[in-house]
C-alpha positions in Angstrom: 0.0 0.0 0.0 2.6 2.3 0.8 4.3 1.9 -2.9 1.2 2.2 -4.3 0.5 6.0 -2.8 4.0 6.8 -3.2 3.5 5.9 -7.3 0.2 8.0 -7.3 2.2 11.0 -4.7 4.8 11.2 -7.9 2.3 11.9 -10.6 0.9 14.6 -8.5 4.5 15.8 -8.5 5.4 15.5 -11.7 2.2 17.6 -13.1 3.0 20.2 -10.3 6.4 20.6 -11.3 5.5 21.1 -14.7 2.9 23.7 -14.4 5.3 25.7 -11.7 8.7 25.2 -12.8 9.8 26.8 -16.0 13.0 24.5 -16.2 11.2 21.4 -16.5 9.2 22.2 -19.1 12.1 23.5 -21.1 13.6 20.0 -20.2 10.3 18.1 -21.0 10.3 20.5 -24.5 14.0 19.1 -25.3 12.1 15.6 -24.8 9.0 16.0 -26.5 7.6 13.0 -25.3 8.7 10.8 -22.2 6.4 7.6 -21.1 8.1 5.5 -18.3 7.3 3.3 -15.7 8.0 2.1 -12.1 6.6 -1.7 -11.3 7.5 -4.7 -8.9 9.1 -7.8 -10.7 6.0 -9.8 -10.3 3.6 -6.8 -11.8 1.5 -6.6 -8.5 2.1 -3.0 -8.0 2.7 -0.8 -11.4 2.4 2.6 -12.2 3.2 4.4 -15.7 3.9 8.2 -16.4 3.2 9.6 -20.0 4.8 13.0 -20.2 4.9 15.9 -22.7 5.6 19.5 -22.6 2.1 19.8 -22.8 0.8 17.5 -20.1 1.4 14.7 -17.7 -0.7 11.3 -17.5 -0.4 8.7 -14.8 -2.5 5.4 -14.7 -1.6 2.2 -12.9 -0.4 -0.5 -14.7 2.5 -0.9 -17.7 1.7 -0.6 -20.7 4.4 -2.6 -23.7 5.4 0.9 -25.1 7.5 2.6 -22.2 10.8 3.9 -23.1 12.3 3.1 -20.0 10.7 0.8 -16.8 12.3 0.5 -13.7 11.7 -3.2 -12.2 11.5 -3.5 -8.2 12.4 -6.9 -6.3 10.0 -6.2 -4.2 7.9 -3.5 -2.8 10.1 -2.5 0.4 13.0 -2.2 -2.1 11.0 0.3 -3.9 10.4 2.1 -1.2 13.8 2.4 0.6 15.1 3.4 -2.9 12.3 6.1 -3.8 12.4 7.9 -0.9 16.1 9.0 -1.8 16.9 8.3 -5.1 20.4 9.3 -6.2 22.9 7.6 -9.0 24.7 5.9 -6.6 21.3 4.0 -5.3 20.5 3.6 -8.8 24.4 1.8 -9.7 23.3 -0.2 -6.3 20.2 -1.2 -7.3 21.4 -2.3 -10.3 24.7 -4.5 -8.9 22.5 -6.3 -5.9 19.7 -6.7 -8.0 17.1 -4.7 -6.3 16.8 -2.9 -9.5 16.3 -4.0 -13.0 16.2 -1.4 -15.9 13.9 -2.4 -18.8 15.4 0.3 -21.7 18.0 2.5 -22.4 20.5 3.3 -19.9 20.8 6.8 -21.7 16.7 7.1 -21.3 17.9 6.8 -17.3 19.8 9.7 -17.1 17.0 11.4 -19.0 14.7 10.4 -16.0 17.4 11.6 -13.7 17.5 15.1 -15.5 13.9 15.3 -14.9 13.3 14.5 -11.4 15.7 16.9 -10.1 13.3 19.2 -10.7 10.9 18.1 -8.2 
């Protein structure tokens, strides 16, 4: 439950940031279009994010057509690494195999760019 309302709390985020903060649209603008997602390993819990410059849609589940997903162990290893997500959790994640990354590394540090911003 708590990954669940943390997933939805990030949507609300992620349109507040882009109808208040000038830099992130400019970034989402450099984008165009951005559609990731965040989901455990067995699909239970899964939330996607569709952004543009021009607005922001979140719906649970994950869709085939993501650029980029980010695949949880398990729910608590969400958690832990949501609340402070930084490279070296990511690189972490990744090595101990909390983490899987479904997509382009480079689409990552495009993700990364973003959420700085909130």
């Amino acid at each position: 439950m708590k990954l669940k309302l943390m997933l939805w709390w990030l949507g609300v985020m992620l349109k507040r940031a882009r109808s208040r903060k000038a830099a992130f649209r400019d970034a989402l603008e450099k984008l165009q279009r951005f559609d990731w997602g965040v989901a455990t390993e067995d699909l239970t819990i899964a939330r996607h994010y569709r952004m543009t410059p021009h607005a922001i849609q979140s719906d649970v589940g994950l869709p085939t057509d993501l650029t980029l997903e980010l695949r949880f162990r398990d729910s608590e290893s969400a958690t832990r690494f949501l609340r402070k997500p930084s490279q070296r959790a990511f690189r972490e994640g990744l090595f101990n195999g909390q983490l899987r990354l479904v997509g382009d590394s480079r689409d990552l540090e495009r993700l990364q760019g973003l959420l700085k911003y909130l």
